[in-house]
C-alpha positions in Angstrom: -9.8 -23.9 1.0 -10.1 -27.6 2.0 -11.3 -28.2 5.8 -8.0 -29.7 6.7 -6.3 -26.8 5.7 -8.6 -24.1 8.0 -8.1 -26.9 10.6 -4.1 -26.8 10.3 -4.1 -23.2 9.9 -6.3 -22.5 12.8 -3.6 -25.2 14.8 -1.2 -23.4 13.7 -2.3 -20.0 14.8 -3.0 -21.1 18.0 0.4 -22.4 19.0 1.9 -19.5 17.4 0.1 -16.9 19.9 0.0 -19.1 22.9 3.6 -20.2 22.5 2.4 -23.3 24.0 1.3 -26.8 22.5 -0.7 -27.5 25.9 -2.1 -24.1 26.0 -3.3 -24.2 22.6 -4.6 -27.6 23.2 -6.8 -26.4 25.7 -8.1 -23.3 23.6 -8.9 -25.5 20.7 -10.1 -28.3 22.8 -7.8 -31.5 21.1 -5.5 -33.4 23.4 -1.6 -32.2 22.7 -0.8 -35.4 21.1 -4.0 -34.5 18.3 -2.7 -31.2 17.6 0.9 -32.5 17.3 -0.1 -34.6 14.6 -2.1 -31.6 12.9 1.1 -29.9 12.9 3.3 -32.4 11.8 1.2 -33.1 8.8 1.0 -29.4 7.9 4.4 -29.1 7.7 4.8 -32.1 5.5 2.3 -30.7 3.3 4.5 -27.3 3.5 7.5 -29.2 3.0 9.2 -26.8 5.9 9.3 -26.7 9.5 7.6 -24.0 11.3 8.2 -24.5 14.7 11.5 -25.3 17.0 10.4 -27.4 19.6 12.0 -28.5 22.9 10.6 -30.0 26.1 10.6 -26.7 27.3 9.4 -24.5 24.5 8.3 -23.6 21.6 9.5 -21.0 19.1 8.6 -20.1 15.2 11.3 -20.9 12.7 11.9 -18.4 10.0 9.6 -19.6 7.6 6.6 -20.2 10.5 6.9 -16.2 11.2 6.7 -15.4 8.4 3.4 -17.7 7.7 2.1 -16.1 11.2 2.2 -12.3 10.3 0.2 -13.2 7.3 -2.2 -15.3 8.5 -3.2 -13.4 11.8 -5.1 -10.4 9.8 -6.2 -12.8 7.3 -7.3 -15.3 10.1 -9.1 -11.8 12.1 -11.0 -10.7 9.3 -12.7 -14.0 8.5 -13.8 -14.4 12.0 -15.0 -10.9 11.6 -17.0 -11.5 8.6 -18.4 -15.2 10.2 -19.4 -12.8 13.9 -20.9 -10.3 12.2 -22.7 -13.0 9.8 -24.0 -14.7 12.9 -24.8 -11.2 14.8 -26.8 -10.2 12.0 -28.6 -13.5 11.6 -29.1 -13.3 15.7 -27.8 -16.7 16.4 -24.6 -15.9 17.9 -23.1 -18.5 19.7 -20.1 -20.0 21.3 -18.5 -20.5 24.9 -16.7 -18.0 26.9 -14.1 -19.7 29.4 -13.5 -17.5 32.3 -11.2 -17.5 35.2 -12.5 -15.6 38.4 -12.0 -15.2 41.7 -14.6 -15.9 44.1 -14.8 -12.4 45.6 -15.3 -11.2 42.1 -17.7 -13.3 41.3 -19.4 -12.6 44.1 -19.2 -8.8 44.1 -19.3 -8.0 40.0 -20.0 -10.9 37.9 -23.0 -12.5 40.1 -25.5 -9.3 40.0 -25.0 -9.1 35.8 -25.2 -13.0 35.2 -28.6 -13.3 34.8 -29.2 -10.3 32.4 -25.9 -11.1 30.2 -27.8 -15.0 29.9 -30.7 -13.3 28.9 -29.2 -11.7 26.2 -27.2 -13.8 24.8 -29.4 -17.5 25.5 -27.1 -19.0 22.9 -23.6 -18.3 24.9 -22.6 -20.3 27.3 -20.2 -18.9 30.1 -18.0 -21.9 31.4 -16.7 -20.1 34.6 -14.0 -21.6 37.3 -14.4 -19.9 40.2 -10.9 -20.0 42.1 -8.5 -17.8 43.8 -5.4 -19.1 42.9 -3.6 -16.8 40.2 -2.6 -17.9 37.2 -1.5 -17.1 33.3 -4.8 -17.4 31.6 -3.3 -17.6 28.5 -1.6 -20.5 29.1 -4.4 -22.2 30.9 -6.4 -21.9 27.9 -9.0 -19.0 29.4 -10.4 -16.7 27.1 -11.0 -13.7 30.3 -10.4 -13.7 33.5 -11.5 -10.9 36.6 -9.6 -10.3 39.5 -7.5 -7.7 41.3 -5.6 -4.6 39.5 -2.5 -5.7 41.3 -2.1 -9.4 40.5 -3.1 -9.0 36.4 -0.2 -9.7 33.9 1.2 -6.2 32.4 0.8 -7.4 28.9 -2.9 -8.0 29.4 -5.9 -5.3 28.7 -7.9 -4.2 31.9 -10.8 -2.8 32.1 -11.9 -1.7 36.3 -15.6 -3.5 36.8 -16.8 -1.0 39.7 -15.5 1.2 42.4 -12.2 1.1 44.3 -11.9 -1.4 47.9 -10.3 -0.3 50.8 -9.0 -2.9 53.3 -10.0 -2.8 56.8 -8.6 -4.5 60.0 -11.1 -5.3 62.4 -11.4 -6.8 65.7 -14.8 -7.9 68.4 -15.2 -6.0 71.0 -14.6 -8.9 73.3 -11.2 -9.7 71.8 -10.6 -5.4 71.6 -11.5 -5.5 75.8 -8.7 -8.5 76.5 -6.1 -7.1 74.2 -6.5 -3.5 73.3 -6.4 -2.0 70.1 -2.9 -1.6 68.0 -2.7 2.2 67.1 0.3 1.6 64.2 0.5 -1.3 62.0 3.8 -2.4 64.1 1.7 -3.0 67.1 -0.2 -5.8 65.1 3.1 -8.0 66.0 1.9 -8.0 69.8 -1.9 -9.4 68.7 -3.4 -12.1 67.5 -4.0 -11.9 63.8 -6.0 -13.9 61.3 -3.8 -15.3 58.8 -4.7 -15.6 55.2 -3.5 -17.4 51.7 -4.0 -18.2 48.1 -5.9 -22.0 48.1 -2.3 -24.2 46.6 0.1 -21.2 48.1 1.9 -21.9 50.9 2.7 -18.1 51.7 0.4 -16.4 53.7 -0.3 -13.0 52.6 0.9 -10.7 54.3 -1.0 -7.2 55.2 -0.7 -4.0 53.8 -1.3 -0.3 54.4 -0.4 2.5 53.1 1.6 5.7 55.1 3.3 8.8 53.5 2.6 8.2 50.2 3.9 4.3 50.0 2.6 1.6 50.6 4.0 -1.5 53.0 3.5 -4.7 54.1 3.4 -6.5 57.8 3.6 -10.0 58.4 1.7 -11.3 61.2 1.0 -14.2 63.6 -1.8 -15.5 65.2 -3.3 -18.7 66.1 -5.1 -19.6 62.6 -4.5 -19.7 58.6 -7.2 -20.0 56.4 -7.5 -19.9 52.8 -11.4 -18.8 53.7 -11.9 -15.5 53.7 -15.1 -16.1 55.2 -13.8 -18.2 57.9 -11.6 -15.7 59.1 -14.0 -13.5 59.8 -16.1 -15.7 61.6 -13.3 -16.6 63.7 -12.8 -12.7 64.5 -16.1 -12.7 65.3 -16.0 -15.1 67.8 -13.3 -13.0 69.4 -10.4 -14.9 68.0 -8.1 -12.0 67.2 -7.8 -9.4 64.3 -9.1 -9.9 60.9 -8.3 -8.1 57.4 -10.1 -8.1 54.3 -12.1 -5.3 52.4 -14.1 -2.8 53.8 -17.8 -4.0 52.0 -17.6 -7.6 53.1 -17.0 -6.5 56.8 -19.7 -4.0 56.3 -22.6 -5.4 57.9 -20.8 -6.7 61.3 -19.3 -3.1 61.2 -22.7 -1.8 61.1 -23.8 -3.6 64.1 -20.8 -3.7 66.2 -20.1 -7.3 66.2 -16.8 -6.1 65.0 -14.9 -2.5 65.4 -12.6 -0.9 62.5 -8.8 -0.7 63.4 -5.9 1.6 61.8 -8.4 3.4 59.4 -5.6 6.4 58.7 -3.1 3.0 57.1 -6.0 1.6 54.6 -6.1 3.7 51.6 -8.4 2.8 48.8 -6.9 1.0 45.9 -7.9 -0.4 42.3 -10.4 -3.4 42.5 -11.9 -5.7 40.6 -10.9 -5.8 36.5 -12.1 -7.8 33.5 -8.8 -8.5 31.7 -7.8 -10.7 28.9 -5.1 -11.2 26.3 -3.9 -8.2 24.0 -2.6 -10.6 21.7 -4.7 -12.9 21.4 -7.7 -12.8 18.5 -11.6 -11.8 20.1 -13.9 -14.2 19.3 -17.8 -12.5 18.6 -18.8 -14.0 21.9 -16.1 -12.7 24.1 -16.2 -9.3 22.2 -20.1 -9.5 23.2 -19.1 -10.1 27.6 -16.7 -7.3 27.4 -18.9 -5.3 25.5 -21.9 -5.9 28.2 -19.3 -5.5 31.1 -18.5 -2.4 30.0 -21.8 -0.7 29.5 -22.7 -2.3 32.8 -19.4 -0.9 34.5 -18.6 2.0 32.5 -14.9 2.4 34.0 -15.2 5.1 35.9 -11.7 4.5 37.9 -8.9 6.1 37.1 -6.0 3.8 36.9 -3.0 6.0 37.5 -4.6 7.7 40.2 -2.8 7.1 43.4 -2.5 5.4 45.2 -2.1 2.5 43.5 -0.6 -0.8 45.1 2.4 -2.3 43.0 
């Protein structure tokens, strides 16, 4: 097999799981115009179109599904046998692009970084750190880790630690002017610290959990942030009510600075997961960070133990 032809093949397998020119641009690192051509010139050579394109989408013609459900296990077991090559010989190597958001990277990715680095010297791990959520697929991201709740259903999960609980808390100085709320519907008599995604314009609103459901409360107060830290600074300070999870308010809980409100309404929930594409072919160096993720979080959650938050 020539080198154009793993190239076109390789194009061509790309679009056909991403479902995307951009996206599979991205993966394979060639502007969209570049893999266009790539295509164009593999179907010439095939004498047949594979694709039905649109400005809004892409679908395989006949003939290209037919080319696809060959190819992918043919395409699967030479990367296998090239891995396993490079495993054996030690060297391997590659890049890893992950999307995370920065509490996870805070909480589960930042205390294994070093020792997965150490491992594996010849990976690189190109990480954006962001909170906004987004089809990772599409963006051309081989993993991504964030929250149970907010993970695509066709993508495999895997929990990286314990469950989080969500806490409202308050300063004992803002607690003294205002009183505390004893139901969640008292929160819409207080001053609350609002929160939301960086590029959202909703602002999320809080939930809790009562008689086996849970439900959400939207509430007012005199500032939006899209920095979770900020917010509790601000709450702090005495500014008004604050939620976020129970480990990152720890230490101000600890030592009063702040007071935990509505503890019976916060019910632990599923946190932080590794997921990725089910789809979509494993490289040797992504099989190798979900391989160390998982010995170094063995998955101890259950996930359809309640409650769960939709």
């Amino acid at each position: 097999m020539k080198g154009s032809d793993y190239t076109e093949l390789r194009a061509f397998q790309a679009i056909a799981v991403q479902g995307s020119f951009v996206g599979a641009a991205k993966q394979l690192r060639v502007s969209p115009s570049a893999l266009s051509q790539i295509i164009r010139r593999f179907e010439a050579k095939l004498g047949t179109t594979l694709f039905h394109r649109t400005t809004r989408s892409v679908a395989l013609t006949e003939a290209g599904q037919r080319l696809h459900a060959r190819l992918q296990p043919a395409l699967e077991e030479l990367d296998t046998a090239l891995n396993d090559t490079r495993g054996w010989a030690g060297t391997l190597t590659g890049t890893v692009r992950l999307h995370v958001t920065s509490m996870a990277a805070d909480a589960v990715l930042a205390p294994v970084l070093g020792d997965f680095l150490a491992r594996y010297p010849n990976i690189v791990l190109d990480i954006v750190v962001e909170d906004a959520v987004i089809d990772i697929a599409a963006a051309g991201y081989d993993a991504g880790m964030s929250l149970c709740e907010v993970i695509q259903k066709d993508m495999i999960a895997w929990p990286l630690g314990s469950e989080l609980r969500m806490v409202a808390a308050a300063a004992p100085d803002y607690l003294a002017r205002c009183g505390s709320p004893a139901t969640p519907a008292e929160l819409h008599h207080h001053q609350c610290i609002n929160w939301r995604y960086p590029g959202s314009h909703n602002v999320y609103r809080w939930e809790f959990y009562q008689d086996d459901h849970w439900f959400s409360v939207a509430v007012d107060g005199p500032l939006v942030t899209t920095s979770r830290e900020l917010a509790v600074t601000a709450a702090r300070q005495g500014v008004g009510i604050v939620l976020w999870t129970e480990d990152k308010l720890k230490c101000w809980l600890d030592n009063g600075e702040l007071k935990p409100l509505l503890r019976r309404y916060c019910a632990p929930f599923l946190g932080w997961h590794l997921y990725y594409p089910r789809q979509r072919h494993m490289s040797g160096v992504l099989r190798a960070l979900i391989d160390f993720l998982r010995q170094r979080y063995p998955g101890t959650v259950e996930k359809n133990r309640k409650p769960v938050k939709a």
